[in-house]
C-alpha positions as CSV (number, residue, x, y, z in Angstrom):
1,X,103.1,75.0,100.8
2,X,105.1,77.6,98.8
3,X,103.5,76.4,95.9
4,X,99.9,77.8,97.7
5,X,101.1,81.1,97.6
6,X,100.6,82.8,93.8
7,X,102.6,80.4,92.4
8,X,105.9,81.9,93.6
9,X,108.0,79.9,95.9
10,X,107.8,81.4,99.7
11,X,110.8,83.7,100.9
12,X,113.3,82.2,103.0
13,X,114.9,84.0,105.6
14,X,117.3,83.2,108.2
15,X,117.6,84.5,112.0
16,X,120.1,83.7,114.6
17,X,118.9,82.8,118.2
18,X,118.5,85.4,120.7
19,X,121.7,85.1,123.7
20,X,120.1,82.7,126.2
21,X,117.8,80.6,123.7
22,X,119.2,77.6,121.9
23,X,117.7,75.6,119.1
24,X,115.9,72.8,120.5
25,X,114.2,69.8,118.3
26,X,110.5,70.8,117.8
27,X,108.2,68.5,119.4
28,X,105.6,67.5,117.4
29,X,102.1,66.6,118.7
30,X,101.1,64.0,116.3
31,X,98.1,64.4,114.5
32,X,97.4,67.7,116.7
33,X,98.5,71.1,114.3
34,X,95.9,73.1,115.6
35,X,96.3,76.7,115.4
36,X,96.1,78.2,119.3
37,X,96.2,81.8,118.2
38,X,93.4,82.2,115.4
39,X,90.9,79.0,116.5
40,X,91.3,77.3,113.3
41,X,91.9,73.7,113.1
42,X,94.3,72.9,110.2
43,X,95.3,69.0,111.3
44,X,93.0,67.6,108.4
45,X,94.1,69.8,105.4
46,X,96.8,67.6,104.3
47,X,93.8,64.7,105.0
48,X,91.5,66.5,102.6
49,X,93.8,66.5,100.0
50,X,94.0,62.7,99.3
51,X,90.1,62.5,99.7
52,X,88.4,62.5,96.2
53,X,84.8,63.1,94.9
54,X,83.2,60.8,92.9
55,X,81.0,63.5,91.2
56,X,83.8,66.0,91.4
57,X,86.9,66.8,90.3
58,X,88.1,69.1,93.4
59,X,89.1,67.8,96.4
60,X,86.3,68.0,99.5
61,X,87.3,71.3,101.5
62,X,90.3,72.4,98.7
63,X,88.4,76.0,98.7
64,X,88.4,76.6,102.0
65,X,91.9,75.2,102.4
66,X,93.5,77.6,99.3
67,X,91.4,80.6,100.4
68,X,92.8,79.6,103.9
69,X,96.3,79.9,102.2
70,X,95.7,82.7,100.3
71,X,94.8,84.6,103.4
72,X,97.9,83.4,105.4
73,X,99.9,84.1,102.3
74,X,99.0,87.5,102.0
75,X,99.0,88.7,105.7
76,X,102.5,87.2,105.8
77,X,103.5,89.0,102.5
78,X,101.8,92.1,103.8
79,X,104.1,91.3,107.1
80,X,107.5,90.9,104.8
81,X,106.2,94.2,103.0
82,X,106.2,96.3,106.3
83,X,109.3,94.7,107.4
84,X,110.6,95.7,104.3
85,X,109.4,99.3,104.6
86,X,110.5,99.5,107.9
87,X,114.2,98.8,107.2
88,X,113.8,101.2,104.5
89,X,113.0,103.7,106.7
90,X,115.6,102.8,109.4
91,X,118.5,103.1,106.6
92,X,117.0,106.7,105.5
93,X,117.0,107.7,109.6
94,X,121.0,106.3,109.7
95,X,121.6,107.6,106.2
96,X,120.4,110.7,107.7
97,X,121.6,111.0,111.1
98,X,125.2,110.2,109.4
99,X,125.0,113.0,107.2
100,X,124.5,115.4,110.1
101,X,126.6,113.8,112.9
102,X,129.8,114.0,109.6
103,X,128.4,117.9,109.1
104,X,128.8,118.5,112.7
105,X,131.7,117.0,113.2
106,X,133.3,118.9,110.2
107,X,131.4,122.1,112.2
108,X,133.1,121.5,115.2
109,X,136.5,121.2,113.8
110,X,136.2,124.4,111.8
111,X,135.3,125.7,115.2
112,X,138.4,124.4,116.7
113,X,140.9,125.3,113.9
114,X,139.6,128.3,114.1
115,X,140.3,128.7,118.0
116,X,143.7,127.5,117.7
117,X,144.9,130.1,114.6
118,X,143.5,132.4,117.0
119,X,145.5,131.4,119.4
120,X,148.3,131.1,117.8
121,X,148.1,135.0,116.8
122,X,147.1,136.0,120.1
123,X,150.7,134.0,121.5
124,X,152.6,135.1,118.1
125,X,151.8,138.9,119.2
126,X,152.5,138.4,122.4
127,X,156.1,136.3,121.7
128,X,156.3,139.1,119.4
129,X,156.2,141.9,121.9
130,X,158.5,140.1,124.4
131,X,161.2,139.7,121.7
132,X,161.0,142.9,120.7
133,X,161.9,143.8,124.5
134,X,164.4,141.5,124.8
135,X,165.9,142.7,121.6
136,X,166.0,146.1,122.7
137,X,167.4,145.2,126.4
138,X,170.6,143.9,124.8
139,X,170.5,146.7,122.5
140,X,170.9,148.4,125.7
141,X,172.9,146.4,128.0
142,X,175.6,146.2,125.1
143,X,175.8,149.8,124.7
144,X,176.0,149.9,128.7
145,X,178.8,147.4,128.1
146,X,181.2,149.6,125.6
147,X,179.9,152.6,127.9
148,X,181.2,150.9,131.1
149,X,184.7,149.6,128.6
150,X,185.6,153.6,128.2
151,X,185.3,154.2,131.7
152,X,187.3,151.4,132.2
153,X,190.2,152.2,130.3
154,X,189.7,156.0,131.6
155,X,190.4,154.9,134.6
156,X,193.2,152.7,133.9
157,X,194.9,155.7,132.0
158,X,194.2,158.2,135.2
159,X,195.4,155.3,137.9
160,X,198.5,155.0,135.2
161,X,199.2,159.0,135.5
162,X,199.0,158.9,139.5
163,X,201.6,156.3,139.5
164,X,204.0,158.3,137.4
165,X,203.5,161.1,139.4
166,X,204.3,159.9,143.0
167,X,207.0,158.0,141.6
168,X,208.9,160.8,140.3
């Protein structure tokens, strides 16, 4: 039958069973191929082919049966062709929705960086502050300390003196 349609040999394709269906053996209705769905009865084409004219050289019916091919061949072609199309299209909407999904995501992550060198200013001035507070606390708490040192030895020198004193 591939042969019927413009001389080019028909397309193969392959598809895998849906979950829940499995491959079963066809079963065949001999001498019964009618077609349910378009109301043509096709059991007798392969009939008409081994049935020859006397006056002719074509085979009884061979028109109908090749324009009957020729239509069949050409909806399913026009079927492969919008199939075709259609997959087309659906790798333009990924190609597509991949492009701005990756632009967003580089969006956000600007967004981000940008939040956390801002943070990290807004903590570094802050850190920055506190240090300087700190550095100037022991600025002062060691200047308290030499402070409270002279006292100290003041006071060892005056309780030194009063002993002398009321010993002599």
């Amino acid at each position: 039958m591939s042969q019927l349609f413009f001389g080019k040999p028909a397309p193969t394709f392959q598809s895998t069973p849906k979950p829940g269906h499995h491959p079963s053996s066809p079963k065949v209705n001999e001498g019964k191929y009618d077609c349910p769905d378009s109301g043509i009865d096709i059991s007798n084409i392969s009939n008409r082919r081994n049935v020859h004219n006397s006056t002719s050289s074509e085979l009884p019916g061979e028109e109908t049966t090749t324009v009957l091919s020729s239509t069949i061949g050409k909806k399913a072609q026009d079927l492969i062709e919008r199939i075709n199309q259609s997959r087309a299209m659906d790798q333009e909407i990924m190609t597509t929705f991949e492009n701005k999904l990756m632009n967003k995501v580089s969006e956000v992550c600007q967004q981000v960086k940008e939040q956390m060198f801002s943070s990290y200013e807004e903590h570094g001035c802050g850190m920055e502050a506190n240090l300087k507070e700190l550095s100037e606390v022991l600025e002062r708490s060691s200047q308290l300390s030499m402070e409270l040192q002279g006292a100290s030895q003041t006071l060892s020198a005056i309780n030194n003196s009063l002993q002398q004193t009321a010993e002599n």
